[in-house]
DOSE-817729 format. One record per residue (C-alpha): chain; x, y, z. Coordinates in steps of 0.5 Angstrom, whole numbers, plus 500, padded with zeros to 3 digits. Each point is the difference from the previous one (the first is absolute). Example, Ala and Ser with C-alpha at 12.3 -4.5 7.8 and 13.67 -1.06 7.14 Angstrom:
# DOSE-817729
cadena | u | v | w
A | 525 | 491 | 516
A | 502 | 507 | 498
# end
This chain:
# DOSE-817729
cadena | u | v | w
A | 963 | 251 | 260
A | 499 | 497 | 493
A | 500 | 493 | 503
A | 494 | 502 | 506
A | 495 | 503 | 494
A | 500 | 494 | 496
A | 498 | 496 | 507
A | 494 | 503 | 502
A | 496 | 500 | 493
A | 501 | 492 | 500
A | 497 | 501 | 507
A | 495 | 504 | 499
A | 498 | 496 | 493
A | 499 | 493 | 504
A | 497 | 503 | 506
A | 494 | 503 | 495
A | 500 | 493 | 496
A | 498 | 496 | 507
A | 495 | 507 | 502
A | 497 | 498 | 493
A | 500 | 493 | 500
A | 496 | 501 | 507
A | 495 | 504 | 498
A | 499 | 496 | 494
A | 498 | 494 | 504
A | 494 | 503 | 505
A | 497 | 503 | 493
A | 499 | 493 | 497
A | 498 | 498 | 507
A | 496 | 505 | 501
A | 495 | 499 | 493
A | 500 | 493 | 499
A | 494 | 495 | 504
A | 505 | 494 | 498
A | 504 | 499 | 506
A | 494 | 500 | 505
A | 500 | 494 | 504
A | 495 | 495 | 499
A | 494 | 498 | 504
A | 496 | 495 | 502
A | 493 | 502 | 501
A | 492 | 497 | 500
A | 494 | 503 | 498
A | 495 | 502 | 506
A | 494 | 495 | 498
A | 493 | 497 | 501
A | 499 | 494 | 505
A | 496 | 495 | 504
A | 505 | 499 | 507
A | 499 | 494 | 504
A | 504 | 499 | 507
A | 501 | 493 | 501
A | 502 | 497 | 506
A | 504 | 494 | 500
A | 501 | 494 | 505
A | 503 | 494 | 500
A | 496 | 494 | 503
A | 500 | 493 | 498
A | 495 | 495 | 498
A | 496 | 496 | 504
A | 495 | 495 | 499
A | 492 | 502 | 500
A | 499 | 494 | 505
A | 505 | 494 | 503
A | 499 | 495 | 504
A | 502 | 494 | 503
A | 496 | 493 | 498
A | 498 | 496 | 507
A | 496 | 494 | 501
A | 494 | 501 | 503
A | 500 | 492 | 503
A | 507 | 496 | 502
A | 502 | 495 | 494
A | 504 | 498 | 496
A | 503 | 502 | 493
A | 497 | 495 | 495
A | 500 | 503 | 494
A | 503 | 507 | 498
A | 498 | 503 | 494
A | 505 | 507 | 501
A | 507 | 503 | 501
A | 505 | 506 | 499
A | 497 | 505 | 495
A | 493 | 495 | 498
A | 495 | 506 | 497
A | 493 | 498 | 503
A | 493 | 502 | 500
A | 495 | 501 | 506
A | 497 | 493 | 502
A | 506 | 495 | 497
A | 503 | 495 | 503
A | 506 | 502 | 504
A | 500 | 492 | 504
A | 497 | 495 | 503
A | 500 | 497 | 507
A | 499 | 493 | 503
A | 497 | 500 | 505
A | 498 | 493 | 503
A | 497 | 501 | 507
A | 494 | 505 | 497
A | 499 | 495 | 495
A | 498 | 496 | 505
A | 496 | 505 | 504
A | 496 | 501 | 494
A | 499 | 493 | 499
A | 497 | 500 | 508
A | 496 | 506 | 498
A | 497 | 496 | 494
A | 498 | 495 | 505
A | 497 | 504 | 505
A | 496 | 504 | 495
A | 497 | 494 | 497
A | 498 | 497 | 507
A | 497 | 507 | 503
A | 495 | 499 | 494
A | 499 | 494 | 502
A | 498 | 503 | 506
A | 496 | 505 | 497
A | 497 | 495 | 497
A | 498 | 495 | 505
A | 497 | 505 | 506
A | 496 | 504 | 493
A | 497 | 492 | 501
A | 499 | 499 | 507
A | 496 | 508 | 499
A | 496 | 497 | 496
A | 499 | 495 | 504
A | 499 | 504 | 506
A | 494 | 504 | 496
A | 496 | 493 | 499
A | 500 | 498 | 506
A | 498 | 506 | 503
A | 495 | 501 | 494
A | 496 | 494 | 502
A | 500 | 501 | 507
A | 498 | 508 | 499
A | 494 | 496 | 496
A | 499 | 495 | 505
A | 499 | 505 | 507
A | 497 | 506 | 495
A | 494 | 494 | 498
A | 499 | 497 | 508
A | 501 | 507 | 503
A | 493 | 502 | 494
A | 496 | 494 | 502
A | 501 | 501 | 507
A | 496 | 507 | 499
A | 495 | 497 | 497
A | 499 | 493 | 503
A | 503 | 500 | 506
A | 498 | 493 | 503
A | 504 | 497 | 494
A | 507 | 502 | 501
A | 503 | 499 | 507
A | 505 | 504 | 503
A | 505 | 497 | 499
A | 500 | 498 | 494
A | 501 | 509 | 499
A | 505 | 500 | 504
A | 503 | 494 | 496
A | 500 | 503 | 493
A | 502 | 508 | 503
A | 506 | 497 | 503
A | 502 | 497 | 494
A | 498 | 505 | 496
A | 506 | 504 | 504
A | 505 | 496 | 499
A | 500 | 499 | 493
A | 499 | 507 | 499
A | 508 | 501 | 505
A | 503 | 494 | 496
A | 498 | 505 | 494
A | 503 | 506 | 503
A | 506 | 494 | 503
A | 500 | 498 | 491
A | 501 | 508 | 498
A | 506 | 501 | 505
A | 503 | 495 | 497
A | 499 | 501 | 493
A | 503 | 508 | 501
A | 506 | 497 | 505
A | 502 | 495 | 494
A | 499 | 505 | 494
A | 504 | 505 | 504
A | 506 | 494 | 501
A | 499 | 499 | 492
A | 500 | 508 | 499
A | 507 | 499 | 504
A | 503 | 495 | 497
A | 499 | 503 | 493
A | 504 | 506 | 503
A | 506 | 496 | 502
A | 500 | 497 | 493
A | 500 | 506 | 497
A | 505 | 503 | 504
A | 505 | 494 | 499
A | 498 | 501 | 494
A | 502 | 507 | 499
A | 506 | 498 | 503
A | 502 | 494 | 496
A | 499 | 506 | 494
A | 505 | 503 | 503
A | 504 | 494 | 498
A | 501 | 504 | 493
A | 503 | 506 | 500
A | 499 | 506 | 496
A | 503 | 506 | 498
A | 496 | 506 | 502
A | 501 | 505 | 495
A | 504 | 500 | 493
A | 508 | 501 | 502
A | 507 | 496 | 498
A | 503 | 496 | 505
A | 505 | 504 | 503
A | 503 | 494 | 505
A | 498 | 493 | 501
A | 502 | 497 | 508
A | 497 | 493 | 500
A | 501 | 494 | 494
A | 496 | 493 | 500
A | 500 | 497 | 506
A | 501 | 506 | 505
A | 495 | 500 | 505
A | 496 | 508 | 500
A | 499 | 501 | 508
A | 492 | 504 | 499
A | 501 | 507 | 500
A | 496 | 503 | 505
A | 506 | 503 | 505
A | 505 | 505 | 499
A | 504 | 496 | 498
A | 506 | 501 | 495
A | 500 | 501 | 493
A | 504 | 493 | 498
A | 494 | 497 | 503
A | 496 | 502 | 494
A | 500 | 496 | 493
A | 502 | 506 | 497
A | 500 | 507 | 498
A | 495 | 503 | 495
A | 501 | 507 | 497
A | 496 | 504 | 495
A | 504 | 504 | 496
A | 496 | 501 | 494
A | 498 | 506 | 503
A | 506 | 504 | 504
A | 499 | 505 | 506
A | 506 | 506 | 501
A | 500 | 502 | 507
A | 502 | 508 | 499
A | 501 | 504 | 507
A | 498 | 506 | 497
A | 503 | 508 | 504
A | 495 | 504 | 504
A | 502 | 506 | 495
A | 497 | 495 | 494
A | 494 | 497 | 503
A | 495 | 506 | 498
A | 501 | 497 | 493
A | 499 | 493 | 500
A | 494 | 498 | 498
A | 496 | 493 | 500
A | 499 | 498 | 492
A | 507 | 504 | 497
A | 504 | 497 | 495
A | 507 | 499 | 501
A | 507 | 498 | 497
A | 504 | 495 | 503
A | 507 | 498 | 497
A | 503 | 494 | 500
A | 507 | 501 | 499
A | 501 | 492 | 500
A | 497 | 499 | 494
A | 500 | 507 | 497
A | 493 | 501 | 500
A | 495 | 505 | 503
A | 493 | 497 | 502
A | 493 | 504 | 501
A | 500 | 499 | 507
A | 493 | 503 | 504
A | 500 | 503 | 508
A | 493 | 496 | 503
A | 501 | 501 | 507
A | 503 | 504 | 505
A | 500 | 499 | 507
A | 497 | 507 | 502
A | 505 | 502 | 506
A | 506 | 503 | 500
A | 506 | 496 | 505
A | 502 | 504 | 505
A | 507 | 496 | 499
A | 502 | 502 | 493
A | 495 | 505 | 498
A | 497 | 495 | 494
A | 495 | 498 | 498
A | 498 | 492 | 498
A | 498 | 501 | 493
A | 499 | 493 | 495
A | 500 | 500 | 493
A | 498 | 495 | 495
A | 504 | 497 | 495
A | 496 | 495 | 496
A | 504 | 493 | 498
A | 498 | 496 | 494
A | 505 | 498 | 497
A | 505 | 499 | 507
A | 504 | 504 | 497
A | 502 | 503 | 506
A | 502 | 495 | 507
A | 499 | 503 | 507
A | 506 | 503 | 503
A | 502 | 503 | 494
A | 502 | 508 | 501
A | 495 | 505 | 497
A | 500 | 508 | 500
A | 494 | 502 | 500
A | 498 | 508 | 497
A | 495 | 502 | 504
A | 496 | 508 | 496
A | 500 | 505 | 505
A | 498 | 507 | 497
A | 498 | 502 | 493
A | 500 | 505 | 496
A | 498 | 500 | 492
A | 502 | 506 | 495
A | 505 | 504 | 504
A | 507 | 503 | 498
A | 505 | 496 | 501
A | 508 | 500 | 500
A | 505 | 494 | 502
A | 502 | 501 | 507
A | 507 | 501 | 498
A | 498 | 507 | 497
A | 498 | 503 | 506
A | 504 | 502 | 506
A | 495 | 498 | 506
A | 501 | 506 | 505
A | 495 | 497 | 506
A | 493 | 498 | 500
A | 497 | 502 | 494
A | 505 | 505 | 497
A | 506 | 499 | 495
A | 502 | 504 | 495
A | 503 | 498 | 493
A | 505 | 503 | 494
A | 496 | 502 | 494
A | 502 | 502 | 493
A | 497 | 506 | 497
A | 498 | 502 | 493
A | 508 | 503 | 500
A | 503 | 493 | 501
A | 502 | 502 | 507
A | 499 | 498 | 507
A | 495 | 503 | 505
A | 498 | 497 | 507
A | 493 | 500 | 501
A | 497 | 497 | 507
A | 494 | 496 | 501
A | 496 | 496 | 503
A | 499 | 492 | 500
A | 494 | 495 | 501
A | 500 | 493 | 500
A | 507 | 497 | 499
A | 501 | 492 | 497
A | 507 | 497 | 500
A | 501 | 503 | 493
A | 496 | 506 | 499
A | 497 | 507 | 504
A | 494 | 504 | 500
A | 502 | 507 | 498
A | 493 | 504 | 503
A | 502 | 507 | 498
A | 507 | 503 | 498
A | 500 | 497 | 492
A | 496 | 500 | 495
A | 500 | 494 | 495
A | 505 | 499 | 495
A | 505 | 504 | 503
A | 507 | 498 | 500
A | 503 | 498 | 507
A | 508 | 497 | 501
A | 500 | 492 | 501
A | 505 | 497 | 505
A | 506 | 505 | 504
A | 498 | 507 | 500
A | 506 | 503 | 504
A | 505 | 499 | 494
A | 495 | 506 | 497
A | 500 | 508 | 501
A | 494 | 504 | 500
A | 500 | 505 | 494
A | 504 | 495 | 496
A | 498 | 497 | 493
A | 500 | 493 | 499
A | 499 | 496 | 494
A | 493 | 496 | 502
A | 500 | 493 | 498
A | 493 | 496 | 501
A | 500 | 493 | 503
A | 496 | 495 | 504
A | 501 | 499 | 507
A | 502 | 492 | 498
A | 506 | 502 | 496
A | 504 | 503 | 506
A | 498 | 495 | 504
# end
């Protein structure tokens, strides 16, 4: 009996410390905020939001041609090659052309020798219209004196003078003709002079417009086949781009045309060089493609310093919607629930978790409207929300979006 009443007091004395400790534990818990977990969490606040969309393209030169020759001839001197800068009307090469010399020399000669022409039957004219001026003189004074003194002028002698005076009036008509024929043979000739002219101007070629010389298909010596067919690009001198001012040929999504306007401005990154140009939207085709439901828009990317090389890639953030001075939150802080609904976890004046549900506007890559729901400057959880419990308390931390990042 002694043995068994010493057991139990030991017993119950260890069971009603472990009772003790217990309830010690729950009370401390229970009184203090210090083992609440920490939270991160971001202001509601007030921005301007911007939608970009943004496309990849790349870089093309405004204009790009290939240089013919506009007449068959040799290269006698070529004043170019890969990469030469040149500017509208240098010389680019200079032909031989032995066979149009020659014709100019013919049509010098021909020119001078119609002028002689001219010259000539202008000589004959005027000798025509003497001749007839006499004549018309002699028959006209005959003709009087028969009218008035028939019986001294025979008949004859009238019908002498009158004949005359008819065909020296036809050898002036016969005069005229063969003064116009030969001027219209001179104004000919000159035309077939200027037109070889022309041509043999041709010799020279120039460039059409400020550009770089992106290939060289012919050296001194070549002959240059004149390029008035459809022939391949390798019969040409060479090809001429102008790349001081860049084009970027963007399909722009039918959901995005509405928000395209002539005259914006644009950012164009190149991650090539690790710089982002100001680029301009200048024309768009106006039509959708029925085959990719895009639409052919162009933007503009000014050159100067051609820095930039056509065929370099670019991405291209094109400003759709905009919305200035609304609340927003980082995206991560939001819960999406379908369209325009989501909800958010924020943290009361009593540092514990409350789910509230808004709705939402505008969303960018970063940030979204939040159009009722929350007011400014409230606190809402940034990042997982599932870790959490509705009703608990939490130690707030503010951060900023980029340091979770």
């Amino acid at each position: 009996m002694n043995s068994k009443s010493c057991k139990y007091p030991v017993l119950l004395l260890a069971v009603a410390g472990l009772l003790g400790g217990c309830g010690g534990t729950n009370k401390s818990n229970a009184s203090g905020v210090t083992n609440a977990p920490r939270v991160a969490v971001v202001k509601v606040t007030r921005q301007d939001l911007t939608s970009k969309l943004e496309i990849a393209s790349e870089f093309q030169p405004f204009q790009e041609i290939d240089v013919y020759a506009k007449v068959s001839g040799y290269i006698k001197k070529l004043y170019v090659d890969w990469g030469t800068h040149v500017k509208q009307g240098q010389l680019l090469a200079v032909l031989e052309i032995p066979e149009l010399q020659q014709q100019l020399a013919q049509d010098e000669a021909a020119v001078r020798r119609s002028e002689q022409d001219v010259e000539r039957y202008r000589e004959e004219l005027g000798r025509a219209q003497s001749a007839y001026s006499v004549a018309h003189v002699s028959f006209t004074r005959l003709a009087d004196v028969q009218k008035s003194r028939p019986e001294l002028v025979a008949q004859q002698d009238i019908d002498v003078a009158q004949g005359k005076d008819l065909e020296a009036s036809a050898a002036v008509s016969g005069a005229k003709d063969a003064l116009a024929g030969a001027e219209q043979a001179a104004i000919a000739s000159k035309a077939a002079l200027e037109k070889d002219r022309a041509m043999f101007a041709y010799a020279r070629m120039t460039a059409p417009f400020d550009g770089v010389v992106t290939q060289i298909n012919a050296y001194t010596g070549a002959l240059l086949p004149a390029g008035t067919g459809s022939g391949k690009s390798d019969s040409a001198l060479c090809r001429l781009s102008q790349n001081d001012l860049l084009r970027l040929v963007i399909p722009i999504p039918e959901r995005a045309v509405p928000d395209i306007h002539v005259g914006e401005d644009v950012s164009v990154n190149v991650s090539a060089l690790k710089k982002t140009f100001t680029g301009k939207i200048v024309r768009f085709s106006d039509q959708i493609d029925s085959g990719t439901r895009t639409m052919h828009t162009e933007v503009n990317v000014p050159n100067p310093q051609f820095e930039l090389v056509p065929g370099m890639y670019a991405s291209v953030q094109l400003p759709l919607h905009t919305v200035g001075n609304v609340l927003t939150l980082p995206v991560q802080a939001v819960q999406s629930e379908g369209e325009g609904r989501g909800s958010v976890l924020a943290v009361n004046l009593s540092n514990q978790l409350e789910r509230k549900d808004v709705s939402l506007g505008l969303q960018t890559a970063n940030r979204v409207e939040i159009v009722s729901g929350l007011a400014e400057n409230e606190l809402v959880v940034y990042g997982e929300q599932g870790q959490y419990r509705l009703g608990e308390r939490v130690e707030p931390k503010l951060v900023e979006p980029s340091e979770m990042e």
